[in-house]
C-alpha positions in Angstrom: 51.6 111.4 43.6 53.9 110.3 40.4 52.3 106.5 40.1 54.8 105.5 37.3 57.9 106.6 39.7 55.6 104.3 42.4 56.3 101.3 40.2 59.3 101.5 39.7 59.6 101.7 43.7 57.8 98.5 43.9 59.9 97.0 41.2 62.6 97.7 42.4 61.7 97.0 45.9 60.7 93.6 44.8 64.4 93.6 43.2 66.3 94.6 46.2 64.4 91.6 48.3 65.9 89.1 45.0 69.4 90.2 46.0 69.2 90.4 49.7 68.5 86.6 49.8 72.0 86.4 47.5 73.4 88.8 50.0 72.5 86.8 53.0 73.0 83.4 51.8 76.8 84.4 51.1 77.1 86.3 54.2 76.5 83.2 56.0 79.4 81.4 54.5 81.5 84.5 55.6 80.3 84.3 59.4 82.4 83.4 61.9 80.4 84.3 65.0 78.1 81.8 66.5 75.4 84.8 67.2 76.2 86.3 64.2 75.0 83.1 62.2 72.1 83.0 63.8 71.1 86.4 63.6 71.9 86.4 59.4 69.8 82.9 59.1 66.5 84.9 60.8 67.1 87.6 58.6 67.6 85.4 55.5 64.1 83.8 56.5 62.5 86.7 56.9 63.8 87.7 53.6 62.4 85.3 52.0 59.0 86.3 53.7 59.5 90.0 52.3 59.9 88.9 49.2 57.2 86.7 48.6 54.7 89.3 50.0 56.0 92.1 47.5 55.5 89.3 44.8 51.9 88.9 45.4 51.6 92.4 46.2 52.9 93.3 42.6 49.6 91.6 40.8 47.3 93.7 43.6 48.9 96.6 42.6 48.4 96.5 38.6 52.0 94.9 37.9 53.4 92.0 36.7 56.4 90.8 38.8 58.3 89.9 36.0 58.5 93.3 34.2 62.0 94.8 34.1 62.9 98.2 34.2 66.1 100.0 33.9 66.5 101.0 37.7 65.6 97.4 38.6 68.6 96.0 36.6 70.9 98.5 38.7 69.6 97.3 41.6 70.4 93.3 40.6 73.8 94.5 39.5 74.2 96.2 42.7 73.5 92.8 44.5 75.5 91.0 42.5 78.4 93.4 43.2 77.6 92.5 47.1 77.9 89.3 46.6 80.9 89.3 44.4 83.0 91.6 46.9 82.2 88.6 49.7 83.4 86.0 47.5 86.5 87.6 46.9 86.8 88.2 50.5 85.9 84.7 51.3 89.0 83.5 48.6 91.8 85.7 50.2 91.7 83.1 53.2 91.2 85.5 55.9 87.7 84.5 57.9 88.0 87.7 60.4 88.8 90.2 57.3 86.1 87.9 55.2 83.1 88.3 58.1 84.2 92.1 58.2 83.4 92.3 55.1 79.9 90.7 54.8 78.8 92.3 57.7 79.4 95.6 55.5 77.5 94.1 52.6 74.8 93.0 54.7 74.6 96.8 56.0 74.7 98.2 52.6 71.8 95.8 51.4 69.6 96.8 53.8 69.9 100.5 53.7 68.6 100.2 50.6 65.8 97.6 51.6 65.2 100.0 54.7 65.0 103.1 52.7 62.1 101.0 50.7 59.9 100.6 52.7 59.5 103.6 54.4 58.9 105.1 51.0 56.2 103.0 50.2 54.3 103.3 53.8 55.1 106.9 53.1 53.4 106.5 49.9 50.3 104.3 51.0 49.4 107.0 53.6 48.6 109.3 50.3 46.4 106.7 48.9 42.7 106.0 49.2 42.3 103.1 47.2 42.5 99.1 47.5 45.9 98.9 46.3 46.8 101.6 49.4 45.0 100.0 51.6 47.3 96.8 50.2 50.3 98.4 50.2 49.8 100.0 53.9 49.0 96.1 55.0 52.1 94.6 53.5 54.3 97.9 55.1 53.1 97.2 58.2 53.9 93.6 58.5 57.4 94.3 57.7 58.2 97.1 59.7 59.5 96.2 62.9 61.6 93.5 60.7 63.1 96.0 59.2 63.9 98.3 61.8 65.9 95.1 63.3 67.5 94.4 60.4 69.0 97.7 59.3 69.9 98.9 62.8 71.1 95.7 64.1 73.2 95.1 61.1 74.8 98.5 62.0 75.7 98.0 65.6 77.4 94.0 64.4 79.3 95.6 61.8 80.4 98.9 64.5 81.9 96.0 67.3 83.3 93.5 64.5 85.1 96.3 63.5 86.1 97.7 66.9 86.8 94.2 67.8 89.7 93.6 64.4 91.1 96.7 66.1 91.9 94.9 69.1 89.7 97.5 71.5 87.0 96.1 74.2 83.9 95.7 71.3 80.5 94.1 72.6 79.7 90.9 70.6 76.7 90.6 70.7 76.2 94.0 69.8 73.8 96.6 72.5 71.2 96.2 70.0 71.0 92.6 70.5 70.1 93.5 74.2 66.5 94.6 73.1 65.5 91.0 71.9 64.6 87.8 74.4 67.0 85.5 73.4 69.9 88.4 74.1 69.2 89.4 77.6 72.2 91.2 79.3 73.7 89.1 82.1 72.5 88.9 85.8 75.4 90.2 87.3 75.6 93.6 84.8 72.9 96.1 85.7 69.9 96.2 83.1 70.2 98.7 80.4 68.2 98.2 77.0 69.2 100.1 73.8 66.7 100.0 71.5 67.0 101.3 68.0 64.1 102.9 67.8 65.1 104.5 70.9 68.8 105.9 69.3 67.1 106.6 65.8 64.7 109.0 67.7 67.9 110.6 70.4 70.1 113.7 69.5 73.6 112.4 68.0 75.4 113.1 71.3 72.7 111.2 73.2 73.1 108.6 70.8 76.7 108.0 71.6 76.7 108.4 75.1 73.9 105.8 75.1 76.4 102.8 73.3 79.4 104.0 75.5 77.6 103.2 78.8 76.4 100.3 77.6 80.1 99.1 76.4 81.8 100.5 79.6 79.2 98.1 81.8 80.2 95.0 79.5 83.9 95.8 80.0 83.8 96.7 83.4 83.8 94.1 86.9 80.6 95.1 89.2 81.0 94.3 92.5 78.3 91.3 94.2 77.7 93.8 96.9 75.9 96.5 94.9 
């Protein structure tokens, strides 16, 4: 394994956990929706938590936090672009258009963040050392965070959009279905769609999977049944 190129993974991993705290921050003055505020101030937190573990990492790893590189400025200027297009929503005066877009920023941000991780558990598995061992610890705290934030980010910014559009959306989203505080109604039957489960499904599976479950939120069920 290339260990410079892991650096600069780390770097800019460290980087991209900087910007998402900019990214959330202003996506919270863009929300509209109750749920949706709350989900982006847990995320935000647990930001904050990512980043702070990838800044102590850094030292156990041979690097100094501070150390720039060029991949690391274009991922601070891709940040700041983030947060630059949701201000200039948030200035047109349109709160709808303005949480449209932050939801979009917030998805874009965490691809990225996402995409991090998995390269450096990827990476850790190939290493035999303390500072895999380290890295391996830190991945695995994050993981299931990350999973949530990336895939549930996707499925608010899918129904806000299907919901501007003036079709039947599902706010909260089906992923939100898969946590405690989002349990589907009593009256609806109980379907769960979790996004481990559609990562792992074929595409059509996938799709069939978030139809049912917006057909059931749309659609009356008798008491009797």
């Amino acid at each position: 394994m290339k260990k410079e190129q892991l650096h600069e993974l780390l770097f800019q991993a460290l980087e991209t956990e900087v910007g998402g705290i900019q990214v959330y921050e202003t996506a919270l003055q863009c929300a509209v929706n109750d749920d949706l505020k709350d989900e982006w101030q847990k995320y935000l937190d647990q930001t904050r938590t990512h980043e702070k573990l990838l800044r102590d990492l850094l030292p156990e790893m041979g690097l100094d936090p501070a150390e720039e590189t060029p991949g690391r400025r274009v991922v601070r200027h891709q940040g700041e672009a983030l947060v630059e297009a949701m201000n200039m929503a948030l200035k047109a005066g349109n709160p709808t258009a303005a949480q449209l877009v932050a939801a979009e920023c917030v998805v874009t941000a965490e691809t990225k963040d996402h995409q991090n991780w998995e390269l450096m558990a990827q990476a850790a598995e190939h290493m035999s050392t303390p500072e895999g061992k380290a890295l391996k610890g830190a991945c695995g705290q994050v993981e299931d965070q990350e999973d949530e934030h990336l895939y549930h980010s996707m499925g608010w910014s899918r129904e806000l959009w299907i919901d501007s559009l003036g079709l039947a959306a599902v706010l909260p989203p089906p992923e939100e279905w898969t946590s405690r505080r989002q349990q589907p109604q009593p009256e609806y039957p109980t379907i769960r769609v979790s996004p481990r489960g559609l990562r792992g499904q074929t595409t059509l599976s996938a799709v069939l999977s978030i139809l049912a479950v917006r057909l059931i939120a749309v659609l009356p069920v008798s008491k009797d049944q």
